[in-house]
Chimera marker file (.cmm) of the C-alpha trace (Angstrom):
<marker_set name="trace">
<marker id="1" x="-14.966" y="205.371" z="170.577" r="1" g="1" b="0" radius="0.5"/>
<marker id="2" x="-17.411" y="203.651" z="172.733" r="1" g="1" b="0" radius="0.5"/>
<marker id="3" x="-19.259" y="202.124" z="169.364" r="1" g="1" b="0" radius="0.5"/>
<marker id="4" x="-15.495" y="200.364" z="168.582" r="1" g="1" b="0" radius="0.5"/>
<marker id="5" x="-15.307" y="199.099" z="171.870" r="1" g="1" b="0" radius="0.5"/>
<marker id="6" x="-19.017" y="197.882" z="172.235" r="1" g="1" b="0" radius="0.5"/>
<marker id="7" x="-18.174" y="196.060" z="168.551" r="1" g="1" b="0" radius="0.5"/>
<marker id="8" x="-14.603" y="194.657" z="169.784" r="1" g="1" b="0" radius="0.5"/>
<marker id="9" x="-16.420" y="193.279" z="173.076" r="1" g="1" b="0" radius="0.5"/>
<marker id="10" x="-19.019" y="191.897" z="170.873" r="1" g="1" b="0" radius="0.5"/>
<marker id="11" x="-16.680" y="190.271" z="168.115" r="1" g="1" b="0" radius="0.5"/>
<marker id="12" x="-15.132" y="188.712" z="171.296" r="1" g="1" b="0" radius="0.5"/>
<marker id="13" x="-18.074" y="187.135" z="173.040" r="1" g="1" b="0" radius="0.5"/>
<marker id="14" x="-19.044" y="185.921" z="169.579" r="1" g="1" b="0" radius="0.5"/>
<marker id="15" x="-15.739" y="184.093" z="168.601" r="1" g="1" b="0" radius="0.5"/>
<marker id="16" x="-15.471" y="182.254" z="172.278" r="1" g="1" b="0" radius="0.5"/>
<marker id="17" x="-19.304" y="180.833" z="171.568" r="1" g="1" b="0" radius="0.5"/>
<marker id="18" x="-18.094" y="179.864" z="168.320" r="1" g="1" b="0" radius="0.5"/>
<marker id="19" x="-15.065" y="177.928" z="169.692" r="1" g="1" b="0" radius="0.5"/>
<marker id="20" x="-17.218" y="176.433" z="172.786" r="1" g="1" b="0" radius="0.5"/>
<marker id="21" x="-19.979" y="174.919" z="169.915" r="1" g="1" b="0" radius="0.5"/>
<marker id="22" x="-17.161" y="173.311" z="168.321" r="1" g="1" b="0" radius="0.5"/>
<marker id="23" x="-15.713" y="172.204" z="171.554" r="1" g="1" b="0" radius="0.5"/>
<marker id="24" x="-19.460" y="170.981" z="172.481" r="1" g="1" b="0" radius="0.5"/>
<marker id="25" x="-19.469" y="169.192" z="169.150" r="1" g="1" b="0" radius="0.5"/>
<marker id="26" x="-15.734" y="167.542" z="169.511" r="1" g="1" b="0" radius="0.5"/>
<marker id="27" x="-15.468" y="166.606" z="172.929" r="1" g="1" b="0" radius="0.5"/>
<marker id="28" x="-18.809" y="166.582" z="174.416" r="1" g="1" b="0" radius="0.5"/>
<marker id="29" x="-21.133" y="164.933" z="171.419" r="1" g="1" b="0" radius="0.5"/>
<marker id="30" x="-23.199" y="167.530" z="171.110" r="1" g="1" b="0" radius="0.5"/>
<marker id="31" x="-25.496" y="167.589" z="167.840" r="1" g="1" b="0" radius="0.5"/>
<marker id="32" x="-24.374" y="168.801" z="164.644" r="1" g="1" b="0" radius="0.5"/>
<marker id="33" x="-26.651" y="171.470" z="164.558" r="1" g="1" b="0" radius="0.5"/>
<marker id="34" x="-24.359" y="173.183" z="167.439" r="1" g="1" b="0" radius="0.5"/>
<marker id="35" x="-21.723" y="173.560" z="164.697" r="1" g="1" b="0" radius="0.5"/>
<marker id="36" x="-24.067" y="175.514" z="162.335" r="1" g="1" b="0" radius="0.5"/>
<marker id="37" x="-24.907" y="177.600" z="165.806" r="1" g="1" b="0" radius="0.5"/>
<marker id="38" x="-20.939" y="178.171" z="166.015" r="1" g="1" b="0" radius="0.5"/>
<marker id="39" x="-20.291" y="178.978" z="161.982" r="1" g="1" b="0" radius="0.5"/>
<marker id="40" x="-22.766" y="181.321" z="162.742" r="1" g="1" b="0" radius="0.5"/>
<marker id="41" x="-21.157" y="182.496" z="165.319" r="1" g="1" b="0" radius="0.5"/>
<marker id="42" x="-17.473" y="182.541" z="164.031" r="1" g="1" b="0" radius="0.5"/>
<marker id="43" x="-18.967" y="184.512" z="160.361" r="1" g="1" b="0" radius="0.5"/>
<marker id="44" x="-20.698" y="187.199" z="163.056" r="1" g="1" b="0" radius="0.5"/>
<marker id="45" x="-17.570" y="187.359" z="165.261" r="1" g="1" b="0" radius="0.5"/>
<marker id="46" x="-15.875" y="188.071" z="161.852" r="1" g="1" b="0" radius="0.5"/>
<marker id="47" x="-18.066" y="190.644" z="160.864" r="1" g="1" b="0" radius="0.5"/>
<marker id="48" x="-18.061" y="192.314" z="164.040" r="1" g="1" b="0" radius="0.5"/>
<marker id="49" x="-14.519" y="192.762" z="164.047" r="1" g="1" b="0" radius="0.5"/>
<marker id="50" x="-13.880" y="194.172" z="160.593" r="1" g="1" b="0" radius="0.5"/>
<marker id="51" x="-17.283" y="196.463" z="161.597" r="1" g="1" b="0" radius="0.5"/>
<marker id="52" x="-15.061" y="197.620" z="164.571" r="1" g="1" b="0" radius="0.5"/>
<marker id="53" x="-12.272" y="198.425" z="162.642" r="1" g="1" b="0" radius="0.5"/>
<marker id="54" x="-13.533" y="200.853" z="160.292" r="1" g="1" b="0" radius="0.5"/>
<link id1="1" id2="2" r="1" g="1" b="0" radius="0.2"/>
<link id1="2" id2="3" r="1" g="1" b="0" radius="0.2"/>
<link id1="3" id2="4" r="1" g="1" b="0" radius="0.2"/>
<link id1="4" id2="5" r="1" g="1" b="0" radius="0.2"/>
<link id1="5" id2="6" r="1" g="1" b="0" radius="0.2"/>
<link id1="6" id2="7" r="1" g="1" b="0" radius="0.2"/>
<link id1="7" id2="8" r="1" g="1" b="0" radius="0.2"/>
<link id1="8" id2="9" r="1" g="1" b="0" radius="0.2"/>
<link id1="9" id2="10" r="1" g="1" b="0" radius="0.2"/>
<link id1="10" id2="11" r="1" g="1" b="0" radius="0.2"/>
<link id1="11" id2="12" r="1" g="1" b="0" radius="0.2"/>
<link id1="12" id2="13" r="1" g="1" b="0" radius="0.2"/>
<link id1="13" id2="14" r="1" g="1" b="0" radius="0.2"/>
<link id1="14" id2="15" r="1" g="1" b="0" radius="0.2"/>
<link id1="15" id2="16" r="1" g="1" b="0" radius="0.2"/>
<link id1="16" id2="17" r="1" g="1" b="0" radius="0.2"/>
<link id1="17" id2="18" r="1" g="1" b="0" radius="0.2"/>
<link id1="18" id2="19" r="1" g="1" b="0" radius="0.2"/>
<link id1="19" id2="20" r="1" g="1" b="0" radius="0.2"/>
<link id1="20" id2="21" r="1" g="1" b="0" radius="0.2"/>
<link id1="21" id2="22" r="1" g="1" b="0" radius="0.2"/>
<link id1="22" id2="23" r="1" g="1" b="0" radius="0.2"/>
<link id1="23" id2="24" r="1" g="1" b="0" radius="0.2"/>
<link id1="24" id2="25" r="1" g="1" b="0" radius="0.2"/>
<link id1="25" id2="26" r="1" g="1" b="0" radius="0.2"/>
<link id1="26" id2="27" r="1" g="1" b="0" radius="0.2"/>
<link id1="27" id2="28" r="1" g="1" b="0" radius="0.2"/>
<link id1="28" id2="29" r="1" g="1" b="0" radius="0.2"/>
<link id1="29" id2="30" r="1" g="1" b="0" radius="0.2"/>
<link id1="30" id2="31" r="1" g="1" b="0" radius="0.2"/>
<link id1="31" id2="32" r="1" g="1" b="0" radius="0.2"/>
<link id1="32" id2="33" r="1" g="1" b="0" radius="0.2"/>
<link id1="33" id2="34" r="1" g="1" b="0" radius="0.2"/>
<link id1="34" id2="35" r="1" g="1" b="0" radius="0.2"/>
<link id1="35" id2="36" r="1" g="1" b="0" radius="0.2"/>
<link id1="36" id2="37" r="1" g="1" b="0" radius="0.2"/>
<link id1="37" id2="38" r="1" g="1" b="0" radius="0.2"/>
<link id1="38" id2="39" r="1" g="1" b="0" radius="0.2"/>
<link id1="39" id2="40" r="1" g="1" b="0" radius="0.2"/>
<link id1="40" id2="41" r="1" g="1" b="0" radius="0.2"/>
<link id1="41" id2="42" r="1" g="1" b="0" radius="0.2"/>
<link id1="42" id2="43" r="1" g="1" b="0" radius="0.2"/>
<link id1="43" id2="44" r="1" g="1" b="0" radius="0.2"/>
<link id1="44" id2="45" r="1" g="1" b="0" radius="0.2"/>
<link id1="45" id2="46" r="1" g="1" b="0" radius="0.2"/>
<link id1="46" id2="47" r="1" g="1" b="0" radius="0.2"/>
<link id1="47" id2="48" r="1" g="1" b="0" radius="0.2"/>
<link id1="48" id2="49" r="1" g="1" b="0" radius="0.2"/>
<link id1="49" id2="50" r="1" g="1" b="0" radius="0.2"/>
<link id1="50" id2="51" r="1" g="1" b="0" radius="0.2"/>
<link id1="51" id2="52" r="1" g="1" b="0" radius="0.2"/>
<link id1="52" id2="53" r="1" g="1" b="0" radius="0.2"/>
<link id1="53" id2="54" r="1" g="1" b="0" radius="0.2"/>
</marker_set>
């Protein structure tokens, strides 16, 4: 129980740093590479989540 919820808190932080790089990127002009940080982040958060599940 405490490995789901350790991998649910993780898939969370991950997806909310994927949607601030693309905020960064949109609204702030950060640099492209920030949006290869937050893919990263968003395929992790993804992984994370279906990890969590099983």
């Amino acid at each position: 129980m405490t490995t789901n919820i350790a991998s649910f808190v993780l898939a969370a932080l991950l997806e909310i740093a994927g949607c601030f790089a693309f905020w960064l990127w949109l609204r702030r002009g950060a640099s492209p590479f920030v949006v290869v940080l937050g893919v990263a982040s968003l395929v992790a958060f993804a992984v994370a989540l279906t990890r969590g599940m099983t």
